[in-house]
N, C-alpha and C positions, 0 to 999 in steps of 0.2 A: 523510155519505152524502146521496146526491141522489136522489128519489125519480124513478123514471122512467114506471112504468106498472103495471098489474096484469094476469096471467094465468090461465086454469084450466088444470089438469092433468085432465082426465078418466081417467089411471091413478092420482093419487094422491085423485082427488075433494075437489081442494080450492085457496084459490086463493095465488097468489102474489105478491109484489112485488117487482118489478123495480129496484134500484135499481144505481146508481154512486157507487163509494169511493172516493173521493181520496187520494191515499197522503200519507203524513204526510212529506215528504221536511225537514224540521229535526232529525231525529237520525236520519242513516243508518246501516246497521248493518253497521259496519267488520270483523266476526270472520266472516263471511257463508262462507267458506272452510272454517272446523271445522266447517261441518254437508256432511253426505255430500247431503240431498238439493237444499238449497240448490245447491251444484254443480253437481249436475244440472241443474237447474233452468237455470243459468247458461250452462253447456256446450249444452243445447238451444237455449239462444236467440240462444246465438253459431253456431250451425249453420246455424241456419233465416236469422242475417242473412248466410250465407253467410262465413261466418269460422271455415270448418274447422280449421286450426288453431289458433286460440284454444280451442276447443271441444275440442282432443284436447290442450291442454295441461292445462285442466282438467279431462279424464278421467283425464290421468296420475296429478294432483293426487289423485284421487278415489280411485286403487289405493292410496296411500299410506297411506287411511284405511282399508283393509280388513286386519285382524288374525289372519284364516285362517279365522273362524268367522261374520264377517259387519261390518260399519262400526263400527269403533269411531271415534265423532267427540264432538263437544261435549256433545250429547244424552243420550249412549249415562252408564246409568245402572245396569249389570247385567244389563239384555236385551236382546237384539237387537233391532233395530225390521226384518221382512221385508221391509217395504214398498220400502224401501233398496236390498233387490235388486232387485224389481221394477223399481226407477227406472235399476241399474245395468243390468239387460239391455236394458232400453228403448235408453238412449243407446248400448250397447254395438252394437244392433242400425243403431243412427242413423249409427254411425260403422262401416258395414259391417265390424264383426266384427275389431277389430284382434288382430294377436294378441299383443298385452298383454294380460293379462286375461282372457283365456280359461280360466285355471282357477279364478277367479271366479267367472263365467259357466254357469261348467259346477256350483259350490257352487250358488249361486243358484237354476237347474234343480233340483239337488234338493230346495230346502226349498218346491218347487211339490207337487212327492209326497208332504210331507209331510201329514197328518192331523189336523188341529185340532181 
């Protein structure tokens, strides 16, 4: 990490530093596909470089991983992680609403109602 500068938060009352992470690119990590948010991840960044369909191949990818009850992927260890929907309605809304997936989408909305 490269130290870049120091801030204050005056909501958090305290101060911060600023720095830059160099990614470690000598062992990249080739399974990057069995994680549901990874994908995401991936599918947003092939959007925004304007490579829609790249991005809705790997959302196709990404229903694959959905098991009816929420991402079963590499991660997945007995609980659901929700954040996973979060991240599928995100892109789902990114890729105006295809309808694949939409009864996904529609699971996902529920576990917003749900009560923690």
């Amino acid at each position: 990490m490269i130290f870049i500068n120091k801030t204050y938060s005056r909501k958090f009352k305290a101060e911060f530093n600023i720095v830059y992470e160099i990614a470690d690119t000598s062992c990249p990590m080739k399974d990057w596909k069995e994680y549901a948010d990874l994908t995401v991840y991936m599918a947003l960044n092939e959007l925004l470089s304007g490579k829609k369909r790249e991005a809705f191949e790997l959302y196709k990818h990404l229903l694959s991983l959905w098991d009816g009850k929420g991402f079963r992927d590499k991660a997945f260890r007995g609980v659901y992680q929700t954040y996973k929907c979060a991240l599928f309605a995100y892109l789902y809304r990114a890729l105006n609403e295809p309808r694949e997936g939409r009864n996904i989408y529609i699971v996902c909305q529920k576990w917003e109602m749900v009560e923690l």
